[in-house]
C-alpha positions as CSV (number, residue, x, y, z in Angstrom):
1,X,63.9,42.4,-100.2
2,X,64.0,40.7,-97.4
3,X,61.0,38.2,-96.2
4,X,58.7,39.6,-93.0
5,X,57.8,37.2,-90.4
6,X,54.4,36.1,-91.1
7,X,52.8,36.9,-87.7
8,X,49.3,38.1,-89.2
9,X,47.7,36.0,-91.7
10,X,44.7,37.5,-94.0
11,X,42.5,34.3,-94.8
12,X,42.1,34.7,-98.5
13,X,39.2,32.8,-100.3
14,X,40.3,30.1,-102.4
15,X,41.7,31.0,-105.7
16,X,41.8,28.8,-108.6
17,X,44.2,29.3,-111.3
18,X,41.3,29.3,-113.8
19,X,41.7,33.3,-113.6
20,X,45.4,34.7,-115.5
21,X,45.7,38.3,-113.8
22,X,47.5,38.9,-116.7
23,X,45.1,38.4,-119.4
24,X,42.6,40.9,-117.0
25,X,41.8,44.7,-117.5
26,X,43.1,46.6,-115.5
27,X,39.6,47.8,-114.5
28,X,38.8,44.3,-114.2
29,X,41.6,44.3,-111.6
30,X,40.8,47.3,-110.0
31,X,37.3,46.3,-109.2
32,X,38.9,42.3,-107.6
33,X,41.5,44.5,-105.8
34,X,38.6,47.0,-104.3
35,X,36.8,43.8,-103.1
36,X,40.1,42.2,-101.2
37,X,40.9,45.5,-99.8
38,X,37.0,46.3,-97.9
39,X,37.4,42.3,-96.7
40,X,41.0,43.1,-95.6
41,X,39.3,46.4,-93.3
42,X,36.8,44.5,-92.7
43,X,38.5,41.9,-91.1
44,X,41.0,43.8,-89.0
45,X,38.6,45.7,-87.3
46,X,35.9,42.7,-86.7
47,X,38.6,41.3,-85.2
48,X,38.1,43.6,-82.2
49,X,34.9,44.2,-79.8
50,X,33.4,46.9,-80.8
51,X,29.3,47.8,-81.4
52,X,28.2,47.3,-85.1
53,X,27.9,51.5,-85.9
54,X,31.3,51.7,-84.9
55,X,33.0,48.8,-86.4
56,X,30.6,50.1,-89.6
57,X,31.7,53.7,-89.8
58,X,36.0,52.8,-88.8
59,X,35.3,50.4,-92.1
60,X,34.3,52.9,-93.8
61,X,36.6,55.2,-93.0
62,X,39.2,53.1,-94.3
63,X,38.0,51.9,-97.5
64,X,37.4,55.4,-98.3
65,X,40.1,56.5,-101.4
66,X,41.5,59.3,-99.2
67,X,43.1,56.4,-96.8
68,X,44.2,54.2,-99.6
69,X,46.2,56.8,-100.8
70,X,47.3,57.6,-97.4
71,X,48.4,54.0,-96.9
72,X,49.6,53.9,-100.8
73,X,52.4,56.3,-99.0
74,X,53.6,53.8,-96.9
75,X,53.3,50.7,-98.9
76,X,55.2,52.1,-102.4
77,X,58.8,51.8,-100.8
78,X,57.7,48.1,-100.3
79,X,56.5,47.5,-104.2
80,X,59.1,45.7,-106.5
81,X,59.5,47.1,-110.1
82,X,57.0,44.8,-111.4
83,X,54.2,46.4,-109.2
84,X,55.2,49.6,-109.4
85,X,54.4,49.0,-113.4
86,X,51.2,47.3,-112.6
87,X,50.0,50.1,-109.6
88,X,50.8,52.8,-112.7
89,X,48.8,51.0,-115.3
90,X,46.0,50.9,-112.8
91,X,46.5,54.5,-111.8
92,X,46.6,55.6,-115.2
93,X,43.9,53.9,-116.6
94,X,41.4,55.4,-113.9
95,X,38.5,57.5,-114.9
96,X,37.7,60.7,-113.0
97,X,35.9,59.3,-110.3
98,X,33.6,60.5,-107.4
99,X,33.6,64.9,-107.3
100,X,33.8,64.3,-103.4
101,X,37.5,63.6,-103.8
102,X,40.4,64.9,-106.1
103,X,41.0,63.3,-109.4
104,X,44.8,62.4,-108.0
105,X,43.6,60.6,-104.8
106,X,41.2,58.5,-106.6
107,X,43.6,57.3,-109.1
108,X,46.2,56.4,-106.5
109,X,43.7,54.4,-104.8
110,X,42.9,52.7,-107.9
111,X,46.1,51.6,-108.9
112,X,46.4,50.0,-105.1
113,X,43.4,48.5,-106.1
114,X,44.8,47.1,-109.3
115,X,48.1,45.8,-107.5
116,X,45.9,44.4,-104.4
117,X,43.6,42.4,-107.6
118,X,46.9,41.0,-109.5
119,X,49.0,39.6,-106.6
120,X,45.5,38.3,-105.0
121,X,44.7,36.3,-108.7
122,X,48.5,35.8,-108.8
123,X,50.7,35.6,-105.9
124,X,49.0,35.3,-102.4
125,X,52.1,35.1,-100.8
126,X,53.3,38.2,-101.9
127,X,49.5,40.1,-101.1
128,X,50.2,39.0,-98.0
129,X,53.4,40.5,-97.4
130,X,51.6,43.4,-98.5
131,X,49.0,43.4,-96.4
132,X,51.2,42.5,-93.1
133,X,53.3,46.1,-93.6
134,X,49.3,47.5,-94.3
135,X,48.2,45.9,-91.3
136,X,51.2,47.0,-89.3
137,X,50.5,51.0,-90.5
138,X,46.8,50.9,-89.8
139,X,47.1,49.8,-86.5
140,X,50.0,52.4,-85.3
141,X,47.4,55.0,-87.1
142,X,44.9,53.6,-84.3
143,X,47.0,53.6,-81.5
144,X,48.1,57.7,-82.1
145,X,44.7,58.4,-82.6
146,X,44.0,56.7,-79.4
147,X,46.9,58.3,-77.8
148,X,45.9,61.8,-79.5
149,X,41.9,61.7,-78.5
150,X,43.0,61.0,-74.8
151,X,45.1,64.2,-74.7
């Protein structure tokens, strides 16, 4: 796989090697990974104007498990073998979940919220890569909504 120009660059608190992804649960991943992924939404869309409700409710809309498996979609073909294994084992291991959403959606999103916990604990580089081609998709999805509400 080929590297991606590193024109975005999620600032990622500092991360001491005192923490072995490895030697974590994968629920214990799941719940790191959920955290990176709301301050990753968070950040894109604080990053433009926008009135606090708004900027609130687009967060929330995104961090919602329905759009991490809608993104999951788009970032799989990107995952290497090893983090298809790890995105299973958190997939797997999920419980049942909220009743607003289907036991399927919510374990998708929880296995991109195991991957998101390893590679942040592990290999920042590589979350990043992950979360440029993330990025990339979120914003196309607001630019055809844009382009779709003005119809």
């Amino acid at each position: 796989m080929e590297p991606r120009p590193q024109c975005f660059v999620f600032p990622l608190p500092v991360v001491t090697d005192a923490i072995n992804p490895s030697q974590l649960s994968t629920a214990s991943l799941a719940y790191f990974g959920d955290a990176v992924y709301e301050l990753f939404i968070r950040f894109i869309f604080l990053s433009q104007p926008q009135r606090i409700n708004d900027y609130h409710q687009q967060v929330v809309a995104h961090v919602r498990a329905e759009s991490q498996a809608h993104y999951l979609d788009v970032l799989r073909e990107h995952f290497t073998r090893q983090e298809l294994d790890i995105f299973r084992q958190g997939r797997n291991a999920a419980t049942a979940g909220p009743r607003r959403v289907s036991a399927k959606i919510y374990r998708q999103a929880t296995g991109l919220e195991t991957l998101l916990g390893y590679l942040y604990l592990g290999n920042q580089s590589r979350l990043q890569d992950i979360l440029l081609i993330l990025r990339d998709k979120i914003m196309a999805d607001i630019e055809a909504s844009k382009i779709e509400a003005s119809r």
